[in-house]
C-alpha positions as CSV (number, residue, x, y, z in Angstrom):
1,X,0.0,0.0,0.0
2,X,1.3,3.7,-0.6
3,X,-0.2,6.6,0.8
4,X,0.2,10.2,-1.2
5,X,-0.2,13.8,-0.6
6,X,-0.4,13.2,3.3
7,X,0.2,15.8,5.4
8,X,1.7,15.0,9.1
9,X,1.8,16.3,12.1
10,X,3.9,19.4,12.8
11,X,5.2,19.3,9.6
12,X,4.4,21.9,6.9
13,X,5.8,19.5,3.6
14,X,3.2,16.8,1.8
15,X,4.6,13.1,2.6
16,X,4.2,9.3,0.9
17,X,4.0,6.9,2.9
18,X,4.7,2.8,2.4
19,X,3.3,0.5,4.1
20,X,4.9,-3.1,3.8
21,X,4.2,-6.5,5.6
22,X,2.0,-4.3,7.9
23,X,4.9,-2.2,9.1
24,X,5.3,1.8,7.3
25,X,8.1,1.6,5.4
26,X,9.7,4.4,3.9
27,X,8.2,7.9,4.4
28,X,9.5,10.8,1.9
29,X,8.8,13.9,1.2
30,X,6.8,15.1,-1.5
31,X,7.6,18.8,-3.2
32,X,3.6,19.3,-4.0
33,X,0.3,17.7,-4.6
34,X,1.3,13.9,-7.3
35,X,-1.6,13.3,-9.3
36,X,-3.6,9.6,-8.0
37,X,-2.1,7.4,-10.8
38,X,-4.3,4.8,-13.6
39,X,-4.6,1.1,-12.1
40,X,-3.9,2.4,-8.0
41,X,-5.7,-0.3,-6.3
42,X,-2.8,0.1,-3.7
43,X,-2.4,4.2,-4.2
44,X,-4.5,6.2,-1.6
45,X,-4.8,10.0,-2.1
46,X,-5.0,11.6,1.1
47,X,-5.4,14.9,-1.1
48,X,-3.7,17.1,1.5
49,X,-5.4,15.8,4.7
50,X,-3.5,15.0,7.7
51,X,-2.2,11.5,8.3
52,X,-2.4,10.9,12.2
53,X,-1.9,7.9,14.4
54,X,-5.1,6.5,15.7
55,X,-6.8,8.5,18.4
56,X,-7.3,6.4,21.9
57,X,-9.8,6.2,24.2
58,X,-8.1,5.8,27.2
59,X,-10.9,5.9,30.2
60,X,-14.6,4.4,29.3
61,X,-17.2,2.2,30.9
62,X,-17.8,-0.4,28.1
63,X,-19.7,-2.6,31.0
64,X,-22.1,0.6,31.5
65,X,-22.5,1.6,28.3
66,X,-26.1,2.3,26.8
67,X,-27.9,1.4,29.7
68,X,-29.4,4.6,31.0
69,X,-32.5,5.2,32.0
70,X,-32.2,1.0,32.7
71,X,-33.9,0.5,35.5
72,X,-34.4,4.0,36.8
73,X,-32.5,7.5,35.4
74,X,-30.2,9.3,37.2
75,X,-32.0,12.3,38.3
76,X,-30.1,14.6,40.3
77,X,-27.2,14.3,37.9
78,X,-24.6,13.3,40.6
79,X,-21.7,11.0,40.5
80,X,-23.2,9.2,43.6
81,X,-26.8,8.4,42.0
82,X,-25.3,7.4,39.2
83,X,-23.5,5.1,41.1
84,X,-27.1,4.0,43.0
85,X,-28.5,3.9,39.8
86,X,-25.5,1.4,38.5
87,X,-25.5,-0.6,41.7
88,X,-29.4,-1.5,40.5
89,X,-28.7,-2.2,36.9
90,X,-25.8,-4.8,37.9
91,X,-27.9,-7.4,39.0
92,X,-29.7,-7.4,35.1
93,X,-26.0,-8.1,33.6
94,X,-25.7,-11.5,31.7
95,X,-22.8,-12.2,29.1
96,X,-25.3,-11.9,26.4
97,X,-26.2,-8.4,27.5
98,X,-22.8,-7.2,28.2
99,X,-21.7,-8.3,24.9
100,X,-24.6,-6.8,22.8
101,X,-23.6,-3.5,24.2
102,X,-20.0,-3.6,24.2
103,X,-19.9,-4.4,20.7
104,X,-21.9,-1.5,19.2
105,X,-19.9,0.7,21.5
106,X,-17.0,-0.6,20.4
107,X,-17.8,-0.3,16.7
108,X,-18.9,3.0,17.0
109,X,-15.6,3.8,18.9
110,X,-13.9,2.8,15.6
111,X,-16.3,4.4,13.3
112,X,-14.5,7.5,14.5
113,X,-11.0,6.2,14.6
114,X,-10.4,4.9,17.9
115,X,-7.9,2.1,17.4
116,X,-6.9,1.4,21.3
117,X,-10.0,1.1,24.4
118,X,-9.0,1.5,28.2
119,X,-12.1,0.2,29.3
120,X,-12.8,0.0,33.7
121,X,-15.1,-3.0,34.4
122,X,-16.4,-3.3,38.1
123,X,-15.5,-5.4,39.9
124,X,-17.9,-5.0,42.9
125,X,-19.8,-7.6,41.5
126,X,-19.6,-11.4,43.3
127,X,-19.9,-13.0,39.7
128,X,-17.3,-10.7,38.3
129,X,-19.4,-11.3,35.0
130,X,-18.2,-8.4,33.1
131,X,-14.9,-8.9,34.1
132,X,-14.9,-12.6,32.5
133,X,-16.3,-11.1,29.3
134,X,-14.5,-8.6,28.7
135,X,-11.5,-10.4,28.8
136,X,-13.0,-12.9,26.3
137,X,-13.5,-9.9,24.3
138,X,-10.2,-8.8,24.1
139,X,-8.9,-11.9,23.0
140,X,-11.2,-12.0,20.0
141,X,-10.7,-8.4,19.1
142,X,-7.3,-8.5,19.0
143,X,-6.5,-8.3,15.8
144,X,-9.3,-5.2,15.0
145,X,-9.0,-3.2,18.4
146,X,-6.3,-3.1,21.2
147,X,-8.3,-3.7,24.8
148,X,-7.1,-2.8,27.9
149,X,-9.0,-4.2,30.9
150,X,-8.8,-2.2,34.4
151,X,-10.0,-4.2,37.3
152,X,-12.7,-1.5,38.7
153,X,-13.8,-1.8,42.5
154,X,-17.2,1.1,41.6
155,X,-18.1,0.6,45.4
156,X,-14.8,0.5,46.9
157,X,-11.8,-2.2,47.6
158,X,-12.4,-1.7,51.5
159,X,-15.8,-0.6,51.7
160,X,-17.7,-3.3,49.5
161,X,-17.9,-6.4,51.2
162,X,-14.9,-9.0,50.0
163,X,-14.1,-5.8,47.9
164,X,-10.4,-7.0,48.1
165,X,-10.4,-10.7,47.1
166,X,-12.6,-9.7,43.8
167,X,-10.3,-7.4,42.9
168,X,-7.3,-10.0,43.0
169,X,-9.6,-12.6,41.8
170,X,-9.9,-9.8,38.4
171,X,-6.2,-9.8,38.5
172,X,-6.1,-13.6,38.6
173,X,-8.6,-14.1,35.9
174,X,-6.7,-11.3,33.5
175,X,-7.5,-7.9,33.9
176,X,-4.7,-5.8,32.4
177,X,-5.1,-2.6,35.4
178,X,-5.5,-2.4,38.7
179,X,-8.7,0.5,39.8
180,X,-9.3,2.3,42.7
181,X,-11.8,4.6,43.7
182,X,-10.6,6.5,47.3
183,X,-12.8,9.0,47.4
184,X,-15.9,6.6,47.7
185,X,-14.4,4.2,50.3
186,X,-16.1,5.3,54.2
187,X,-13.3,6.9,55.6
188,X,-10.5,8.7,55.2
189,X,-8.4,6.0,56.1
190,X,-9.8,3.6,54.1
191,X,-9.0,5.2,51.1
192,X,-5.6,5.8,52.1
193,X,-5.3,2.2,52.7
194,X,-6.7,1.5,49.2
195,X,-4.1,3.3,47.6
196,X,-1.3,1.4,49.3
197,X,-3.5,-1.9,48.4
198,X,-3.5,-0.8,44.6
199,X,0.3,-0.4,44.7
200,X,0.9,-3.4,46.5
201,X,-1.3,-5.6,43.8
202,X,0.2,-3.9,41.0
203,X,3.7,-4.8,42.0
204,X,2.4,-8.8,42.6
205,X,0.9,-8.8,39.8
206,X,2.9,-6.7,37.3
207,X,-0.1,-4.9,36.1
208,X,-0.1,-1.3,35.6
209,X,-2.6,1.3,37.5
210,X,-5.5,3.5,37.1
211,X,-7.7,4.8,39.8
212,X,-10.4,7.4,39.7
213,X,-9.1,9.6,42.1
214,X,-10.8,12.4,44.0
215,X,-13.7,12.9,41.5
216,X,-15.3,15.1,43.9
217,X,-15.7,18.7,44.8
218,X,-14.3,18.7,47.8
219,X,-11.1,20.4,48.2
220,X,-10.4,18.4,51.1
221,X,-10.4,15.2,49.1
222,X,-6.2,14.6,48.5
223,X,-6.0,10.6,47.8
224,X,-4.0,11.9,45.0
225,X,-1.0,13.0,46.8
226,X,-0.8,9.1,48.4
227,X,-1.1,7.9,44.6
228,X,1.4,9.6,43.3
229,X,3.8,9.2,46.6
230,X,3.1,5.7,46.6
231,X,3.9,5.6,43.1
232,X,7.4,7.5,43.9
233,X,8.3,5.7,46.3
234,X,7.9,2.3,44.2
235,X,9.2,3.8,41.4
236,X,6.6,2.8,39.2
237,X,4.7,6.4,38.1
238,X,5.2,5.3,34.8
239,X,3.0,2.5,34.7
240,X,0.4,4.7,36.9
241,X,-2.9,7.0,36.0
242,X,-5.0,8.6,37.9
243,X,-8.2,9.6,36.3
244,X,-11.0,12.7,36.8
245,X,-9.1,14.1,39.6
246,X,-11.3,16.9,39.6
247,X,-10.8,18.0,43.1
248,X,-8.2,19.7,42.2
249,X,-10.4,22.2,40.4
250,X,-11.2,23.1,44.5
251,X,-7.6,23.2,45.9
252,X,-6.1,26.5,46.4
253,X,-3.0,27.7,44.6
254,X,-0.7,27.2,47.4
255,X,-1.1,23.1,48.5
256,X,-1.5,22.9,44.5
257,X,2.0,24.5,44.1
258,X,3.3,21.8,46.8
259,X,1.2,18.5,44.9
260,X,3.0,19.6,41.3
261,X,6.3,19.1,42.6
262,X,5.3,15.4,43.8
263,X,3.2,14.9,40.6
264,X,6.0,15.7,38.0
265,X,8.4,13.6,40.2
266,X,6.2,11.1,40.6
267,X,6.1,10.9,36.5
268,X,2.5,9.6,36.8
269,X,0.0,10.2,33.5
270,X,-3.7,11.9,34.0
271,X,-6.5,11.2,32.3
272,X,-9.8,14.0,32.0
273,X,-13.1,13.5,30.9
274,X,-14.0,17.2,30.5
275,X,-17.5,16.4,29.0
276,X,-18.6,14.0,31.7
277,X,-16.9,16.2,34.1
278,X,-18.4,19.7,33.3
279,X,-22.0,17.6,33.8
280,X,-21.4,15.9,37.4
281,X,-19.3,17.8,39.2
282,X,-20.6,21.4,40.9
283,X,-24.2,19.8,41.3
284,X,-23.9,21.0,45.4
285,X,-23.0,24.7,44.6
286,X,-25.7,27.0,43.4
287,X,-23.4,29.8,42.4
288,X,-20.7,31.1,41.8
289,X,-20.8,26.9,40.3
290,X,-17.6,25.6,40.1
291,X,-16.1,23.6,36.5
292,X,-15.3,20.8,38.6
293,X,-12.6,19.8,35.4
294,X,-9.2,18.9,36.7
295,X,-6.1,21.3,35.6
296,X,-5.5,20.3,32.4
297,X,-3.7,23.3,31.3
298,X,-1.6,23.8,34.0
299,X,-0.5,20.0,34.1
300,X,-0.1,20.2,30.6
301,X,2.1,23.0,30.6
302,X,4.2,21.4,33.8
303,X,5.1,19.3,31.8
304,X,2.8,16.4,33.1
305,X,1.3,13.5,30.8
306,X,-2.2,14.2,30.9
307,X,-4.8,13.3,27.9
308,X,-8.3,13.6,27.3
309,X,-11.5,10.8,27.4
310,X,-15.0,10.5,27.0
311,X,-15.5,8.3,30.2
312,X,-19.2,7.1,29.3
313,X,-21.6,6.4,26.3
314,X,-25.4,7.1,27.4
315,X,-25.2,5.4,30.9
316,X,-26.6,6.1,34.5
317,X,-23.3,9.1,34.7
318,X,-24.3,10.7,31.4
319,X,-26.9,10.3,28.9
320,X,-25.0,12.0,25.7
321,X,-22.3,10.6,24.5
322,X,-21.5,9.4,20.4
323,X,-17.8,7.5,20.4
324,X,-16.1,11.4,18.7
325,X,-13.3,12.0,20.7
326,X,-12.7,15.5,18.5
327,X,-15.8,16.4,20.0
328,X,-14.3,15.6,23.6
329,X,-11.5,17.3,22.3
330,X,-13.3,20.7,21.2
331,X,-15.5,20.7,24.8
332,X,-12.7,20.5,26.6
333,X,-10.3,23.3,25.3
334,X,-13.4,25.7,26.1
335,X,-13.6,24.4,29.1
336,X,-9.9,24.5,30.2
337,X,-9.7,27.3,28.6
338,X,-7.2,26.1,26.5
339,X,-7.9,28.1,23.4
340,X,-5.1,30.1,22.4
341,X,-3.0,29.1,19.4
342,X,-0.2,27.2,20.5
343,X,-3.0,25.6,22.7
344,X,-5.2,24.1,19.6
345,X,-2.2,23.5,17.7
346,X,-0.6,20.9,19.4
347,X,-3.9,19.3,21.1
348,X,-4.5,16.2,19.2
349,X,-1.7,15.0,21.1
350,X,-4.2,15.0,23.6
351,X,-6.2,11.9,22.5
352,X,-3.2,10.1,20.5
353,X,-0.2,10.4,21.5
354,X,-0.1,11.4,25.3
355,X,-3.1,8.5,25.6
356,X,-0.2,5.9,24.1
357,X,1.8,7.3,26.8
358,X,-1.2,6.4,29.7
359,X,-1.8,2.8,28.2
360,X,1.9,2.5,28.0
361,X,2.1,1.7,24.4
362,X,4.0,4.1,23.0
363,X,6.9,2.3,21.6
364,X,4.8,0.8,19.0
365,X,2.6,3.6,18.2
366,X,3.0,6.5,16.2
367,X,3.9,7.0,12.0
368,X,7.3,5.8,11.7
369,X,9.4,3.7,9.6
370,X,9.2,0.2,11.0
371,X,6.2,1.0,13.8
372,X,2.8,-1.1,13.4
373,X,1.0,0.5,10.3
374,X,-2.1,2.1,11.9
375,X,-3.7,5.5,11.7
376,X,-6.0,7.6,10.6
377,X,-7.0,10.3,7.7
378,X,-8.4,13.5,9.3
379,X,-10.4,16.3,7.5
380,X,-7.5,19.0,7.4
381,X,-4.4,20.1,7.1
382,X,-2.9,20.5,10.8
383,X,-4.2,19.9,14.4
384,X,-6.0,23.3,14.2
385,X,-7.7,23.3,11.1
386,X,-9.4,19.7,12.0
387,X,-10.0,20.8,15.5
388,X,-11.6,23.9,14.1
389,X,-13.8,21.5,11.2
390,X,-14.6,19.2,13.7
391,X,-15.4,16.7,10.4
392,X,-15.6,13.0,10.7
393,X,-12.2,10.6,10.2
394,X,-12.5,9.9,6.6
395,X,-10.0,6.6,7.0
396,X,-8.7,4.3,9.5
397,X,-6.1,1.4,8.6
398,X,-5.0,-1.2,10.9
399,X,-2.1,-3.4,10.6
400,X,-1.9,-2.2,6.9
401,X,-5.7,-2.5,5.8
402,X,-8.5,-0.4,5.5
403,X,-11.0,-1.4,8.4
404,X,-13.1,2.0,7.8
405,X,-13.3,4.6,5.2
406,X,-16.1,7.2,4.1
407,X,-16.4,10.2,1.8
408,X,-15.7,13.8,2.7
409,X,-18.3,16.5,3.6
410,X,-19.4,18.1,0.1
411,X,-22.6,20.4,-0.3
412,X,-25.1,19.6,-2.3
413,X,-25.5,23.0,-3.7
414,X,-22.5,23.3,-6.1
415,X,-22.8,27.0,-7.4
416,X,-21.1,29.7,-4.4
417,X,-24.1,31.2,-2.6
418,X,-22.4,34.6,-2.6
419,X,-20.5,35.1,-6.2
420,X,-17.1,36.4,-5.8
């Protein structure tokens, strides 16, 4: 296969690209736009469109997905009644189920170029039914989608009765992550004692480490200091992530100052999920109403791995959601305020390559000579102009072969509305 008139990231030239044995081969530099030559079964024109490497969906609740409103819908629009809400849909899941849903979410993830799924499957569940598909699933997706299975305690490690043995039981059966969820166990305590648990199995096991920490307004609410110590201290930060974190959106500027000095030593990744984020968090303040969105920007600009995730897909948490992670993307530079032009101009990072970084696949990800061929062909010529478009991935190849492709935008209308 050889892909023309590509444009890649942070470059300004037009590139070909080969693709060999499902490895790119050479790349080279093209002085200006090659006419698509006669007989090019193997010739795709990318016709000046940006070439990217896949986006990632690094933090989502496959198990949960498209079940709102199933039995009862989350009314007050808090974390905590979705999680009531949850806790009564659990007892409905069958294999069957789970699968039906998984898969459509799954295929409309890669409808819109999403090669690579972190999903977080709970655990708090004495059949650990989700867990055991799921990791069926990612044995026969392999070869379509990369799946990445965190071990999810939703009611707590410490808090949920046997909480701990399901959790290493997940471990044992194959989940790829170990979860945590401090901020929900009883006490205090108990969710510092989590932490030290989730570091602990991670090290048995060899597994790396995702916890939804402090997703909660509550400034005092700092499980993510033990995290990232924890991680220090077993020199591990690489292999850990702690998601939402949107507490931090209610510390002040002075313990913040004193936690990014841990955070960038700890060399942990973050994940947001700005959309699902904007929509839970504040729901106790009537105004001024706080974001309740992590500091994206200022973690960003630190220096610190953070990228950028949808979280859920119409379930008891939120009832929007359509698999576009460019539409995450756009939500949450307003919301971050991260709109200035160096800002939108290096962003996709924030759902490709920093998310590579988080699922800790980086090494074979990205458009180079000899890496796996995957990616994607985006509506534009650089990160700002497809930001700005927000237009739907017109390709996606995987291993060397087209699993997705569809035409560009045009009007119907072909005369200018306003002559020239």
């Amino acid at each position: 296969m050889l892909i023309i008139n590509a444009r890649l990231r942070n470059e300004s030239s037009l590139y070909q690209i080969e693709i060999t044995n499902q490895k790119f081969g050479t790349i080279t530099e093209q002085a200006s736009l090659q006419p698509l030559p006669e007989h090019a079964a193997d010739v795709i024109d990318a016709r000046g469109n940006l070439l990217c490497a896949p986006f990632i969906e690094p933090h989502i609740h496959l198990d949960a997905a498209l079940t709102a409103g199933e039995p009862a819908w989350n009314q007050s629009g808090t974390l905590f009644e979705g999680i009531e809400r949850w806790a009564e849909r659990k007892p409905m899941l069958t294999e069957a189920d789970i699968r039906s849903r998984a898969l459509r979410t799954i295929q409309l993830l890669m409808e819109n170029g999403v090669q690579a799924i972190r999903t977080h499957v709970d655990t708090t569940d004495p059949t650990l039914t989700a867990l055991k598909t799921f990791c069926a699933l990612r044995e026969e997706l392999k070869d379509k989608i990369e799946l990445q299975i965190v071990a999810f305690p939703q009611e707590g490690i410490l808090s949920y009765p046997n909480g701990s043995r399901l959790i290493e039981e997940a471990l044992e059966i194959g989940a790829d992550v170990v979860g945590g969820i401090p901020h929900f166990e009883y006490t205090r305590a108990l969710g510092e004692q989590s932490m030290k648990d989730v570091i602990a199995l991670a090290r048995k096991y060899d597994r790396l480490v995702d916890v939804h920490c402090d997703e909660i307004d509550d400034p005092n609410s700092r499980f993510l200091e033990v995290l990232a110590s924890e991680a220090l201290f077993a020199d591990m930060g690489h292999r850990v992530t702690a998601s939402h974190t949107t507490a931090m959106h209610s510390y002040d500027n002075a313990y913040c100052s004193k936690l990014f000095r841990l955070l960038k030593k700890s060399g942990i990744s973050f994940v947001s999920c700005p959309t699902e984020s904007i929509h839970l968090q504040g729901r106790f303040d009537t105004f001024p109403k706080r974001r309740g969105v992590t500091r994206v920007k200022e973690l960003n600009n630190a220096g610190i791995n953070v990228c950028l995730a949808q979280d859920s897909i119409f379930d008891p948490w939120y009832s929007l959601g359509n698999g576009k992670l460019l539409r995450v993307l756009d939500a949450g530079l307003h919301i971050c305020q991260m709109m200035g032009y160096q800002d939108i101009s290096k962003a996709l990072s924030l759902i490709t390559d920093n998310s590579a970084i988080t699922l800790g696949i980086q090494e074979r990800y990205g458009i180079a000579t000899g890496k796996p061929a995957n990616c994607i062909l985006l509506s534009g010529a650089d990160d700002y102009e497809v930001i700005r478009r927000q237009e739907d991935v017109l390709l996606s190849i995987r291993a060397g072969k087209v699993i997705m492709e569809r035409k560009p935008t045009e009007l119907l209308t072909r005369p200018a509305i306003f002559p020239a």
